[in-house]
BADOTI-639121 format. One record per residue (C-alpha): residue in three letters; x negated, y, z; residue number from 1. Coordinates in nm, 4 decimals, m for minus. Example, Ala and Ser with C-alpha at 12.3 -4.5 7.8 and 13.67 -1.06 7.14 Angstrom:
residues 2
{pt "ala", {m1.2300, m0.4500, 0.7800}, 1}
{pt "ser", {m1.3670, m0.1060, 0.7140}, 2}
end
This chain:
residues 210
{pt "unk", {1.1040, m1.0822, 2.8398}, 1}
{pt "unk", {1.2903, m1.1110, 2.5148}, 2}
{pt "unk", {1.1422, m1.4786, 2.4665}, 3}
{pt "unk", {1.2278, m1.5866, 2.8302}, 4}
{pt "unk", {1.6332, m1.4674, 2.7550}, 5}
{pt "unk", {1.5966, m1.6683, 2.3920}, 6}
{pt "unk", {1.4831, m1.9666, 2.5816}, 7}
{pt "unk", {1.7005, m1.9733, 2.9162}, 8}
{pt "unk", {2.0225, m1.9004, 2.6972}, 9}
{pt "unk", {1.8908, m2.1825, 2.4596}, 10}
{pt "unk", {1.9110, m2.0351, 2.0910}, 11}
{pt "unk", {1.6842, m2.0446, 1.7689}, 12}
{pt "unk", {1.6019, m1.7626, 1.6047}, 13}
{pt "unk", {1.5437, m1.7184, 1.2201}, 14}
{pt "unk", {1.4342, m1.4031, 1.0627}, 15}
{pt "unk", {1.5346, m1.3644, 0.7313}, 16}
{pt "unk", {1.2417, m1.1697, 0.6004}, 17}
{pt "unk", {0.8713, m1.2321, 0.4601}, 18}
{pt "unk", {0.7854, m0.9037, 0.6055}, 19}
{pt "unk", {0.4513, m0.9488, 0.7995}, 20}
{pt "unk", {0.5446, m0.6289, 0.9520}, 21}
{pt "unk", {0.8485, m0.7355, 1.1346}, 22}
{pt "unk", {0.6656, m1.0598, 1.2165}, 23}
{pt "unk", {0.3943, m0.9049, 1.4104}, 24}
{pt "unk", {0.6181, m0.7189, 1.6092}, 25}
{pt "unk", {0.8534, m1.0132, 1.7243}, 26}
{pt "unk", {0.4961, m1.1696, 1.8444}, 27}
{pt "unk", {0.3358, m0.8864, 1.9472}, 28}
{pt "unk", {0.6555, m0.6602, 2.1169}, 29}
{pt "unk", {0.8543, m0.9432, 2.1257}, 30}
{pt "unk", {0.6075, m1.2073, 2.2945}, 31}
{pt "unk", {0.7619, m1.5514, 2.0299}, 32}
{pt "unk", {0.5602, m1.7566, 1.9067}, 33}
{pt "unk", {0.6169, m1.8442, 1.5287}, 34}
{pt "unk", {0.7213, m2.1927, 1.5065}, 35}
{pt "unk", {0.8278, m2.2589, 1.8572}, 36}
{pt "unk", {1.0529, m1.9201, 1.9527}, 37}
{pt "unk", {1.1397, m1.8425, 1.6026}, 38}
{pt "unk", {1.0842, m1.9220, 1.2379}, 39}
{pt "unk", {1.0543, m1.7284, 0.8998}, 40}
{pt "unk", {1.3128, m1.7843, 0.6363}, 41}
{pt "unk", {1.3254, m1.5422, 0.3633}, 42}
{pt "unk", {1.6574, m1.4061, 0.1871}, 43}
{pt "unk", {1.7174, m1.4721, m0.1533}, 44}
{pt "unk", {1.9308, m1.1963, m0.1654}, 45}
{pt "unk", {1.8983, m0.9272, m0.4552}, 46}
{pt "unk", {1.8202, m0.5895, m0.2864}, 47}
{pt "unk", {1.8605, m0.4327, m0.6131}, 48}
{pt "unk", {2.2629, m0.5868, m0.6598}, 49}
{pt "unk", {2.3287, m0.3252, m0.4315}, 50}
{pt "unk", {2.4752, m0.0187, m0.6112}, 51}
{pt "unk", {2.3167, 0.3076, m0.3496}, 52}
{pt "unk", {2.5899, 0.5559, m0.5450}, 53}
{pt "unk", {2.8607, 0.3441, m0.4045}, 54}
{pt "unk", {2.8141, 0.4517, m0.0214}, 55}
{pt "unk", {2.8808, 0.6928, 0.1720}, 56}
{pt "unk", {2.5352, 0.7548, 0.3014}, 57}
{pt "unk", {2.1459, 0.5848, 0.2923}, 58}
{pt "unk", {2.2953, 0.4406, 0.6821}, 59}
{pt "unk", {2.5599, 0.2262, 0.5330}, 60}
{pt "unk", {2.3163, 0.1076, 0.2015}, 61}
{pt "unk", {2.0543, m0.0335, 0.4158}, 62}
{pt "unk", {2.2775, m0.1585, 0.6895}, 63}
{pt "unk", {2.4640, m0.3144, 0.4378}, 64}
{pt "unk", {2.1266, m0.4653, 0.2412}, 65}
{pt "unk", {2.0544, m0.6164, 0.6182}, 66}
{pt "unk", {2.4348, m0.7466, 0.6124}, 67}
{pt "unk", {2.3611, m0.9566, 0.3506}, 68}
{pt "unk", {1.9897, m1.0749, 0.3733}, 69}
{pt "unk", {2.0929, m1.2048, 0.7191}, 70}
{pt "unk", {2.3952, m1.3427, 0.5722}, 71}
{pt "unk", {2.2327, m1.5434, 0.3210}, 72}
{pt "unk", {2.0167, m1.7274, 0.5707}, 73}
{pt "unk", {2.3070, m1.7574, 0.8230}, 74}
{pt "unk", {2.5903, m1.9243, 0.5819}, 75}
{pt "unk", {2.3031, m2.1582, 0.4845}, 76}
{pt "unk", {2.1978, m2.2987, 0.8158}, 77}
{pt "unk", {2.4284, m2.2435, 1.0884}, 78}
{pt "unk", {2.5919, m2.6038, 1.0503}, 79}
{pt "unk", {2.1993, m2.7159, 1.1636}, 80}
{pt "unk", {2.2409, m2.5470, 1.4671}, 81}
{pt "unk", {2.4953, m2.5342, 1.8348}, 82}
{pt "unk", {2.2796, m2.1255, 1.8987}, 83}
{pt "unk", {2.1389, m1.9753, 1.6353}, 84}
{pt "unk", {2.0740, m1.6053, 1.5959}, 85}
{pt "unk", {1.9243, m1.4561, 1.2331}, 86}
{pt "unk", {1.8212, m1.1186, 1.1965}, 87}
{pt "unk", {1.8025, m0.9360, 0.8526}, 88}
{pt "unk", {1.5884, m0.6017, 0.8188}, 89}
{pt "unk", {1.5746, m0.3806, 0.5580}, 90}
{pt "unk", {1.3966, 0.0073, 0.5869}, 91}
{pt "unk", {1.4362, 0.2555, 0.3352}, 92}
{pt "unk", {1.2358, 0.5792, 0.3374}, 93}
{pt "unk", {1.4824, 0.9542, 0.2681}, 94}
{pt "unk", {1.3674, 1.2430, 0.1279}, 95}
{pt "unk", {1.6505, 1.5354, 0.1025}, 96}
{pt "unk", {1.8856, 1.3008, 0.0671}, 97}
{pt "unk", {1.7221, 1.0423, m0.2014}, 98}
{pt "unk", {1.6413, 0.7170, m0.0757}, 99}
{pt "unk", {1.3089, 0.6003, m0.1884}, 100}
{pt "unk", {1.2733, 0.2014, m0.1456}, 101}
{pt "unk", {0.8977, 0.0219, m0.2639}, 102}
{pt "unk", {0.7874, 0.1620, m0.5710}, 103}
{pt "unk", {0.7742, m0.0510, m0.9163}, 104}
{pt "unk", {0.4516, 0.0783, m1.0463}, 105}
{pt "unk", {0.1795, 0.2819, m0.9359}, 106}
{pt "unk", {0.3206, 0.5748, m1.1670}, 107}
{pt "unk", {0.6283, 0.5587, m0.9134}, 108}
{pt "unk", {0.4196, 0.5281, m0.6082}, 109}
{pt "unk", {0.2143, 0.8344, m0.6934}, 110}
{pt "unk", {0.5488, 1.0565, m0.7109}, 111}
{pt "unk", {0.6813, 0.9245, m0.4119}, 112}
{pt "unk", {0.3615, 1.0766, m0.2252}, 113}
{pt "unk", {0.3701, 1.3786, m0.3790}, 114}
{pt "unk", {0.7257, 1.4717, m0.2768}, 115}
{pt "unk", {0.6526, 1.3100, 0.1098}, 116}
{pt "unk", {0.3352, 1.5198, 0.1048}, 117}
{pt "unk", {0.3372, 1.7909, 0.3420}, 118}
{pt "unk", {0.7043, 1.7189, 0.4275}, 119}
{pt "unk", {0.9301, 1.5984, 0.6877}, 120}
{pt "unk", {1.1014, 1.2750, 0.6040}, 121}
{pt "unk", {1.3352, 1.0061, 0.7487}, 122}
{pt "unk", {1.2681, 0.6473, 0.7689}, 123}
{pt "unk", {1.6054, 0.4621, 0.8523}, 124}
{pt "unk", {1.5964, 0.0752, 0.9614}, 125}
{pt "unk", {1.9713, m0.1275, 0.9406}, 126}
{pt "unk", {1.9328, m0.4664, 1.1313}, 127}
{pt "unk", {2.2177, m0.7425, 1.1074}, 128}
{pt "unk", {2.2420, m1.0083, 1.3976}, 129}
{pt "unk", {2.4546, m1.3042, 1.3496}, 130}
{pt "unk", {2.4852, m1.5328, 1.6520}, 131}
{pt "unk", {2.6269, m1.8978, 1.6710}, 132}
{pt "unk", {2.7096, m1.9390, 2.0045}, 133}
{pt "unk", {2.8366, m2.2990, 1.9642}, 134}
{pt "unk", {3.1981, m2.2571, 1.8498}, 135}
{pt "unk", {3.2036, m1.8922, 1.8586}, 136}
{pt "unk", {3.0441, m1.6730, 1.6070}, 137}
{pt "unk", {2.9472, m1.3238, 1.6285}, 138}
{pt "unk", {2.7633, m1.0356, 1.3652}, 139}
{pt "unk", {2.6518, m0.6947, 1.4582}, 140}
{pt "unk", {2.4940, m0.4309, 1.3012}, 141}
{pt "unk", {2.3093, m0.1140, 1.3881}, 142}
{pt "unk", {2.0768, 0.2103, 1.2151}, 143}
{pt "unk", {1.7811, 0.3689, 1.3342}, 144}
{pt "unk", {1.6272, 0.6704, 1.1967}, 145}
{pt "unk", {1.2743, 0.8393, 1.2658}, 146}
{pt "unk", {1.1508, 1.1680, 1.1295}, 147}
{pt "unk", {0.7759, 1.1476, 0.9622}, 148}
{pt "unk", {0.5807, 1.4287, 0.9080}, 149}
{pt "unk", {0.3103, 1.4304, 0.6291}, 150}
{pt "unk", {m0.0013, 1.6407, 0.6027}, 151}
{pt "unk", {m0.0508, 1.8046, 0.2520}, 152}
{pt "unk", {m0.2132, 1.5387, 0.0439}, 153}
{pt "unk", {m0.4603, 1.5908, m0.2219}, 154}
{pt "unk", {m0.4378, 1.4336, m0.6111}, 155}
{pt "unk", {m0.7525, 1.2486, m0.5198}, 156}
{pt "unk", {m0.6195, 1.1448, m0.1760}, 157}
{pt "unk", {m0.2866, 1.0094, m0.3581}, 158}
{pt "unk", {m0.5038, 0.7745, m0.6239}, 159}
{pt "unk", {m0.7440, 0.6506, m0.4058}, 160}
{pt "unk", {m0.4495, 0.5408, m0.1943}, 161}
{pt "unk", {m0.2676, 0.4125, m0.4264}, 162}
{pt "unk", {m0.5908, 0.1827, m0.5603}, 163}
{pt "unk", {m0.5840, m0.0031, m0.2494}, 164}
{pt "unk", {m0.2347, m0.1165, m0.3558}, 165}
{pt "unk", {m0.1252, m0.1215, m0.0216}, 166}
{pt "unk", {0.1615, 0.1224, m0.1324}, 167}
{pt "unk", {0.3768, m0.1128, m0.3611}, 168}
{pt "unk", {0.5238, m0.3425, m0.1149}, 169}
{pt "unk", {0.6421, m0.0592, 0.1071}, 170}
{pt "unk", {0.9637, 0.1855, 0.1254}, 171}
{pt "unk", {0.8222, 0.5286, 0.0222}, 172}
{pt "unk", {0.5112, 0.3496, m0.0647}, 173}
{pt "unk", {0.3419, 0.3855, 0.2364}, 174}
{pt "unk", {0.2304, 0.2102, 0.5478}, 175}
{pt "unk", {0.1806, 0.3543, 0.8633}, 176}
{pt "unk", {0.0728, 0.0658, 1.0619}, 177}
{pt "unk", {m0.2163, 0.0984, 0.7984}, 178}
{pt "unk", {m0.3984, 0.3115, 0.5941}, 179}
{pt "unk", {m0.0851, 0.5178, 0.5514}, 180}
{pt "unk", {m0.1686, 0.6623, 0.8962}, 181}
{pt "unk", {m0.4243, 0.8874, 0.8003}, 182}
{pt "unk", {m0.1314, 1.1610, 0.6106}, 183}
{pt "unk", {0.1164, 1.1169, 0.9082}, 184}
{pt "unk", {0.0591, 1.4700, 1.1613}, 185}
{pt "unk", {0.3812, 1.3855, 1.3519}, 186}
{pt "unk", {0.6408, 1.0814, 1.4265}, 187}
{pt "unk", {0.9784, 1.1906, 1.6148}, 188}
{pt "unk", {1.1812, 0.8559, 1.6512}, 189}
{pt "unk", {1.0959, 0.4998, 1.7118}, 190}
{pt "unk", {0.7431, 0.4447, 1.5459}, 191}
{pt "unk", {0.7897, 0.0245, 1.4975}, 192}
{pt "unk", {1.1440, 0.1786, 1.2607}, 193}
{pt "unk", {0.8755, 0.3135, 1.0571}, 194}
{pt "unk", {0.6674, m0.0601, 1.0500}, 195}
{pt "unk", {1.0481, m0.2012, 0.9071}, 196}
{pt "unk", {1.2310, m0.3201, 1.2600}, 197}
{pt "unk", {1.3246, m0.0900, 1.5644}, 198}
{pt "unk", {1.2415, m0.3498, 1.8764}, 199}
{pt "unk", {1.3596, m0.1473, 2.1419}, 200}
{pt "unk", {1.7010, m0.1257, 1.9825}, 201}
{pt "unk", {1.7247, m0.4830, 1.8715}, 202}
{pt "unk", {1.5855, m0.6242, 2.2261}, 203}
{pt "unk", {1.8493, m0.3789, 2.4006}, 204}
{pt "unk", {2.1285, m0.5436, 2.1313}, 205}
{pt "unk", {2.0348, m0.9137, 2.1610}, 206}
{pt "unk", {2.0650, m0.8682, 2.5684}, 207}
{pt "unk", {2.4101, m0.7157, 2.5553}, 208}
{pt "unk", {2.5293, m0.9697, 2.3222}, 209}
{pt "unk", {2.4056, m1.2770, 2.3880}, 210}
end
């Protein structure tokens, strides 16, 4: 549905992320095809420019950090295009209060699963939409937050995960779309928020703004 609104109201779509997470779910939720419906730009925005102390709460850091990755790819291409919409993503993973973004070394990765284990955490999504609508131009921005529940993991359990390495190029260095799933007991939320990109929330966005 979402790719026969893109194409009757005539825009291109850019998403500003490498994330093959967020990909698969614009083809696979989303029904695009990569290269005809929409295409992959990444941001070259530093994530780590952003001061966290400076806001309010984890909501307004990552919606911010998806401000500006969408930003980035907007300012730079909009001239190319009469409709244009870019989306920017970013997911951050909050454990009493301490936001816990992809780990920078396995050391790091091992104590973020040791505080998730057998604890109740939040994953929070911010997604930033600009839209070029010919002359007029448009940028909205939204949260979504999903409690994750994770079974009491063992020592071994943690470094045999983290030996995969599928940990370090994930918030809260995990992936449950992946081998990640096997510590989650229970999801309350929006389970594609946890994969990096809430669909039901963006599709119900892009039809009451475009």
């Amino acid at each position: 549905m979402l790719r026969k609104h893109l194409k009757e109201k005539g825009f291109s779509l850019i998403l500003a992320s490498t994330s093959p997470r967020r990909r698969k779910i614009l083809i696979e939720n989303g029904g695009l095809l990569e290269g005809t419906d929409f295409s992959i730009i990444p941001s070259t925005f530093d994530e780590k420019s952003l001061n966290k102390s400076l806001f309010s709460t984890p909501n307004a850091f990552v919606q911010e950090n998806s401000m500006q990755k969408a930003k980035d790819i907007y300012t730079k291409h909009k001239e190319q295009y009469n409709k244009l919409i870019v989306i920017g993503s970013d997911s951050i993973v909050v454990h009493k209060d301490k936001i816990l973004e992809k780990p920078i070394s396995e050391q790091e990765a091992k104590e973020m699963l040791k505080m998730l284990s057998g604890n109740t955490h939040k994953v929070i999504s911010g997604v930033s939409i600009f839209i070029k609508d010919n002359f007029e131009e448009k940028l909205f921005t939204f949260d979504c937050e999903t409690f994750v529940t994770f079974d009491t993991l063992s020592e071994k359990e943690i470094i045999s995960y983290i030996e995969t390495g599928e940990p370090m190029d994930k918030a809260g260095s995990y992936g449950i779309q992946d081998l990640g799933a096997q510590f989650v007991t229970k999801i309350e939320g929006d389970f594609f928020n946890v994969m990096g990109l809430p669909f039901q929330k963006l599709y119900k966005h892009l039809l009451e703004h475009l």
